[in-house]
Structures are given as C-alpha cells and as structure tokens.
One Martini backbone bead per residue (centre of mass of N, CA, C, O) as a GRO file, in nm:
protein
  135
    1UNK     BB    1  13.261   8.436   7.795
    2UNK     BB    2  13.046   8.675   7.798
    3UNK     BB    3  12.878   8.563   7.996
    4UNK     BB    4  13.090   8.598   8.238
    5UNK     BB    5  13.144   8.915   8.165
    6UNK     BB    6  12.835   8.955   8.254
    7UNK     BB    7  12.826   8.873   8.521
    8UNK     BB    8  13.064   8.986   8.688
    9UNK     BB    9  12.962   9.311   8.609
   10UNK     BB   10  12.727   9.286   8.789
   11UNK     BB   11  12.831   9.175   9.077
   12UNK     BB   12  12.993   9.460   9.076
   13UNK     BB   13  12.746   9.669   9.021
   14UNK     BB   14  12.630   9.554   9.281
   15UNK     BB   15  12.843   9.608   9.487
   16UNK     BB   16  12.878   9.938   9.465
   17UNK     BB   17  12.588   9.980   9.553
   18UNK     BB   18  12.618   9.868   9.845
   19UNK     BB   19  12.897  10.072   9.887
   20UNK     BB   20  12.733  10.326   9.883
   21UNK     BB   21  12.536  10.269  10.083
   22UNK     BB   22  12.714  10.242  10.321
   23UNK     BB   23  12.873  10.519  10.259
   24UNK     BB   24  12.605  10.720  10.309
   25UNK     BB   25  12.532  10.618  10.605
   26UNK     BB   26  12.750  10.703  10.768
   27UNK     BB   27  12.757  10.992  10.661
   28UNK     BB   28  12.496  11.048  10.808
   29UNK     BB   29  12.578  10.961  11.111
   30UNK     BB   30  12.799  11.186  11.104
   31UNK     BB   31  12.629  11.446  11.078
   32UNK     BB   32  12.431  11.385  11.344
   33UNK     BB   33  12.664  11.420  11.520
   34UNK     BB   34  12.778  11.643  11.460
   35UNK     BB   35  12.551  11.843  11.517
   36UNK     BB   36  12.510  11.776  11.800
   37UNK     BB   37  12.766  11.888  11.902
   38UNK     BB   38  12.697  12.179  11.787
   39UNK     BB   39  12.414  12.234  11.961
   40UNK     BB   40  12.530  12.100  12.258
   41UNK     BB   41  12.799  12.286  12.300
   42UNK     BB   42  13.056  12.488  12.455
   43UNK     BB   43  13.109  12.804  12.288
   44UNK     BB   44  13.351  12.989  12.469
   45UNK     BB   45  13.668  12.945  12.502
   46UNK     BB   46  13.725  13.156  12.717
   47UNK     BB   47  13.534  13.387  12.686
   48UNK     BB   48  13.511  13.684  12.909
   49UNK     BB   49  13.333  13.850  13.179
   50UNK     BB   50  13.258  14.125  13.383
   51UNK     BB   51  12.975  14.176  13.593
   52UNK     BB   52  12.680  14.339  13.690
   53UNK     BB   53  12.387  14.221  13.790
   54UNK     BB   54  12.020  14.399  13.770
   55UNK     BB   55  11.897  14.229  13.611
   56UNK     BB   56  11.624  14.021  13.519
   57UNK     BB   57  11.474  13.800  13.209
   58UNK     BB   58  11.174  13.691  13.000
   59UNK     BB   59  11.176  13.589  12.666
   60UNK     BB   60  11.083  13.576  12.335
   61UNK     BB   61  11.221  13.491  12.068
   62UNK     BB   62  11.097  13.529  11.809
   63UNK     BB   63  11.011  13.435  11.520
   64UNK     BB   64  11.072  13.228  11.322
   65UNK     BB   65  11.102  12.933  11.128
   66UNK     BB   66  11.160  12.776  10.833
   67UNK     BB   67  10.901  12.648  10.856
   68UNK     BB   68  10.690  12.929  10.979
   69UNK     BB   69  10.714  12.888  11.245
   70UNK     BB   70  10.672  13.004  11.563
   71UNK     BB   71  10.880  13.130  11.814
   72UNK     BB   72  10.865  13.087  12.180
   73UNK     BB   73  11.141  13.047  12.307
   74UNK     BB   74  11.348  13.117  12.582
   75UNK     BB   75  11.488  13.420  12.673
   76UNK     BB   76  11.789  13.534  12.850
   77UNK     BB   77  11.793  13.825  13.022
   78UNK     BB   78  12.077  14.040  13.110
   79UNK     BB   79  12.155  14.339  13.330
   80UNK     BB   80  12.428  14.559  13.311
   81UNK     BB   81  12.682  14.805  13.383
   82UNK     BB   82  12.918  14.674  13.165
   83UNK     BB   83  12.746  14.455  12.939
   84UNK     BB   84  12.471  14.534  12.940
   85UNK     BB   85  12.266  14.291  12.723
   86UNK     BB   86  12.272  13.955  12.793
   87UNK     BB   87  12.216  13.706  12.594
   88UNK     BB   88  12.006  13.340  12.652
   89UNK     BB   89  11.914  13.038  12.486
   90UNK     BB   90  12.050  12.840  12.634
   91UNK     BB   91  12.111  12.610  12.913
   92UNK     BB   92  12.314  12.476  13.110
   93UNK     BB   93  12.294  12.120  13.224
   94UNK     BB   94  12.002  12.112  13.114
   95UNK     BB   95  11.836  12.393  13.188
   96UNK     BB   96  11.637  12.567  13.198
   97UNK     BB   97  11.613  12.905  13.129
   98UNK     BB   98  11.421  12.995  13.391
   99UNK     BB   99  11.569  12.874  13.581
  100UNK     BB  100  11.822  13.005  13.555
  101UNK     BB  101  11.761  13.294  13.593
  102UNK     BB  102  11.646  13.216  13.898
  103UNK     BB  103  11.905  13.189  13.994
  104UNK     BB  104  12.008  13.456  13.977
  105UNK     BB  105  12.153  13.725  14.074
  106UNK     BB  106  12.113  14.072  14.195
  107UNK     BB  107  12.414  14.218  14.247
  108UNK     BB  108  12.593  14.024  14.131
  109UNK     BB  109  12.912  13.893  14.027
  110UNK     BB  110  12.985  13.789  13.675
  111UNK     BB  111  13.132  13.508  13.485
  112UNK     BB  112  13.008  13.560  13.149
  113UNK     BB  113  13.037  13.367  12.889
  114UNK     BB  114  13.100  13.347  12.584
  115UNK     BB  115  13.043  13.349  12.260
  116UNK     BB  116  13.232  13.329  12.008
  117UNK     BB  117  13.119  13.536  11.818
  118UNK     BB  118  13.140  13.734  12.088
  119UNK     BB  119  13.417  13.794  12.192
  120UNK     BB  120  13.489  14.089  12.076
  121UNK     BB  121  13.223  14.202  12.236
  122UNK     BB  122  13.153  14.413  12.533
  123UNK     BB  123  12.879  14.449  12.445
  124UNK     BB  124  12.581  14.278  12.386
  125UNK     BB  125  12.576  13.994  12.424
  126UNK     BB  126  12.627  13.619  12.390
  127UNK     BB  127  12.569  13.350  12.681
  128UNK     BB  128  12.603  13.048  12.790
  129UNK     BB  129  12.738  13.130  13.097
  130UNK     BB  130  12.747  13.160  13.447
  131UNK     BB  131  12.992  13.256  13.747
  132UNK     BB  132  13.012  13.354  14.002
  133UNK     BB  133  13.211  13.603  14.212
  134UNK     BB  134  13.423  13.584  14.435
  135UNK     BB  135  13.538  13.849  14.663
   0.00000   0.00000   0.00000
C-alpha cells in the first residue's frame, strides 16, 4: 500500500515537473512574440503634425548599448519651420533609416506622425514616418 502511495506521488510530480516545463516555455514564446510586436510596429496611433522639411540629415545615434557597446546606427534628423527637430530612429515599411531620409524633399510640407511618448509635444519631438501633404 505505502509503495503503491510512493509510486503515485513520484508519476504525480514527474508529471507536474513537465506541464510547469511546457507552462515556462510557452510563456518564454509568448514573451518573444510580445516583445517583436513592441520593437517593430508603428506607434504613432494617429498623432501627427504638419511641418514644412528645411533640411535633412543623418546622424549616429551615439551612446552606448546595455551591453557598453557603442552604438552608431543611423539617425534621421529633419529641421522643419513649425516642429523644430524631428528626429526618427527605425524607418517605416523596411526602409533602412538613410533611404528614407534621402527620400524626403526639403522645402515640402509633410504630415508627420508622432511617437506615442511625444504625442502632446509641439516642437522636437520624435517619429515614425512622414507622407507628403499634397496641397
């Protein structure tokens, strides 16, 4: 009797050992997938401004990485009359960030969509993408 309640408890909490594995790794997947949806959608949800662009440029983005690597990947800066200095760290549709910047026209007004964070933000704020304003 006591070997068979011996026996039992031990299948019991091999099997409790497997669903909290399969329960960790599920959570471990769901983490990854959260994560890739946070780092790569647009996050403007309907804030923008209207700008006239004066100028373009790429910088680096400067500082380093959690890990003390230097970061030097590119940043686009656009210099606008109403909205100061809007600066834009990924590019929208795939576009690597110096393509995108090359794309825009200087002297052209663009509606400008904002980061969430900078939602309520007049001047120098930070965003997603632009798309011409045909007048």
């Amino acid at each position: 009797m006591l070997r068979a309640i011996k026996t039992m408890l031990n299948k019991t909490m091999h099997d409790i050992r497997q669903e909290r594995e399969v329960i960790i790794f599920a959570l471990f997947i769901i983490a990854i997938f959260l994560y890739l949806n946070y780092s790569v959608h647009d996050d403007s949800r309907g804030a923008y401004a209207i700008c006239t662009v004066e100028k373009t440029y790429i910088k680096d983005r400067g500082g380093t990485t959690v890990s003390g690597m230097l970061d030097t990947s590119p940043v686009g800066v656009f210099e606008t009359k109403e909205c100061g200095e809007v600066i834009m760290y990924n590019a929208p549709d795939g576009k690597r960030v110096p393509e995108y910047v090359a794309s825009i026209q200087v002297g052209k007004k663009y509606k400008i969509h904002k980061l969430n964070d900078d939602a309520n933000v007049e001047k120098n704020f930070t965003s997603t993408r632009l798309e011409e304003v045909q007048e």
